[in-house]
C-alpha positions as CSV (number, residue, x, y, z in Angstrom):
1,X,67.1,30.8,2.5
2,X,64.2,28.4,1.9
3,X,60.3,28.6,2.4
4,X,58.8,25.4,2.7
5,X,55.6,25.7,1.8
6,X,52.4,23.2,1.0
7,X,50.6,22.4,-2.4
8,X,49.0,26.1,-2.4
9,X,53.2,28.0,-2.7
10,X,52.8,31.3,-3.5
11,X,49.1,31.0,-6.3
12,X,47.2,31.3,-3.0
13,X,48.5,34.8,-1.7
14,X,45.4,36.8,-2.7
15,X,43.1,33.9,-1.2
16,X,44.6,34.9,2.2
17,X,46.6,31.5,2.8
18,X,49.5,31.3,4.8
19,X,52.1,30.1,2.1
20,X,51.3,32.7,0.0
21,X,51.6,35.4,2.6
22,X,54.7,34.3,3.6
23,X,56.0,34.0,0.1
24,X,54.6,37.3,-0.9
25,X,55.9,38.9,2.4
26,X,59.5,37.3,1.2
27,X,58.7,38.9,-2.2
28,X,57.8,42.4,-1.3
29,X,60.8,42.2,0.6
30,X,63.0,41.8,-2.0
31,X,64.3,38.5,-0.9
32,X,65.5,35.4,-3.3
33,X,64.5,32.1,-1.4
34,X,64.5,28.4,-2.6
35,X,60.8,26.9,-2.5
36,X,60.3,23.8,-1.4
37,X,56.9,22.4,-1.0
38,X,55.8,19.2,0.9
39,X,52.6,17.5,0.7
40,X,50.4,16.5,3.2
41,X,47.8,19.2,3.4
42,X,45.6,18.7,6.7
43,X,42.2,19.4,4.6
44,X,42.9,16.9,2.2
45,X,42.4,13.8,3.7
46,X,43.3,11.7,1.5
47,X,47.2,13.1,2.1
48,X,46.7,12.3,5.9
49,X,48.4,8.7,5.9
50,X,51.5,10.0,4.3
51,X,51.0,13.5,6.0
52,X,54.1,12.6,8.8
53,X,56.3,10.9,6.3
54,X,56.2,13.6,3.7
55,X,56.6,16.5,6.2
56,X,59.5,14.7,8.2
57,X,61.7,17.3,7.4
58,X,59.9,20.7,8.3
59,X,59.2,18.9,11.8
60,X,63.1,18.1,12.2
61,X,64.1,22.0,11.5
62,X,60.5,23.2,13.3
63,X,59.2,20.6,15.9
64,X,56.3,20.6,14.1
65,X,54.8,19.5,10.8
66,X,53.5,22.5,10.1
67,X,54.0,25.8,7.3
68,X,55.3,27.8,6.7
69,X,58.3,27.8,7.6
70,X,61.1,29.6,6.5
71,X,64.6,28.4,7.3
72,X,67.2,31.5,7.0
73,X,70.9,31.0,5.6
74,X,72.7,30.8,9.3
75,X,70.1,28.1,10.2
76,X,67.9,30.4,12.0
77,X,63.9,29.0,11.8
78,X,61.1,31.6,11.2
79,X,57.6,29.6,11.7
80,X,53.9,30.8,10.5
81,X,52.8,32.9,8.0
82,X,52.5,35.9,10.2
83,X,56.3,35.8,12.2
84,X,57.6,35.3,8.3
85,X,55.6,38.4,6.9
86,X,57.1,39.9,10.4
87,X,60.1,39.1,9.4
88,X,60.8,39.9,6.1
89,X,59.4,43.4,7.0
90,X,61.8,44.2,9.6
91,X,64.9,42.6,7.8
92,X,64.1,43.8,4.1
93,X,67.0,42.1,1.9
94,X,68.5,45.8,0.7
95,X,69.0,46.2,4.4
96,X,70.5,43.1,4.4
97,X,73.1,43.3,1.8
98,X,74.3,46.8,3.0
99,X,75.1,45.8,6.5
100,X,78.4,45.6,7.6
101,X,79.9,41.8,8.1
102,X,79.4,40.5,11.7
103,X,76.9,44.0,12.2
């Protein structure tokens, strides 16, 4: 599983940003997750010219250069903070490792 995330990753949870309310949804959760951060942050605009280049990635798995996003072992894409914290609440990872294969 990995949470691509901007500049902020997870420091900026208590500020309210998006990364770090995903992260810290993944981490309440109990989940384990590669972090991969790309630049091009939209209010700094000096990262705007490089902006598409340096999130070409997130928008080939997403369709859009935007995140969070959180890309799940089986391929499965979970975009924007709030789906992620969604997520990671409904699917918490003890739930996930005591499921049955194929259940």
């Amino acid at each position: 599983m990995v949470l691509y995330t901007c500049g902020a990753k997870k420091s900026a949870a208590k500020l309210g940003h998006p990364c770090g309310r995903a992260a810290k949804a993944l981490d309440d959760a109990g989940y384990k997750y590669e972090l991969r951060v790309v630049g091009g942050y939209r209010l700094a605009f000096w990262t705007w010219g490089s902006r598409d280049e340096d999130r070409a990635e997130v928008r080939r798995l997403s369709g859009t250069n935007e995140v969070p996003i959180l890309v799940l072992d089986d391929g499965e894409v979970v975009s924007g903070s709030g789906t992620i914290a969604r997520w990671a609440g409904e699917h918490p990872a003890a739930q996930a490792s005591t499921e049955p294969a194929g259940g």
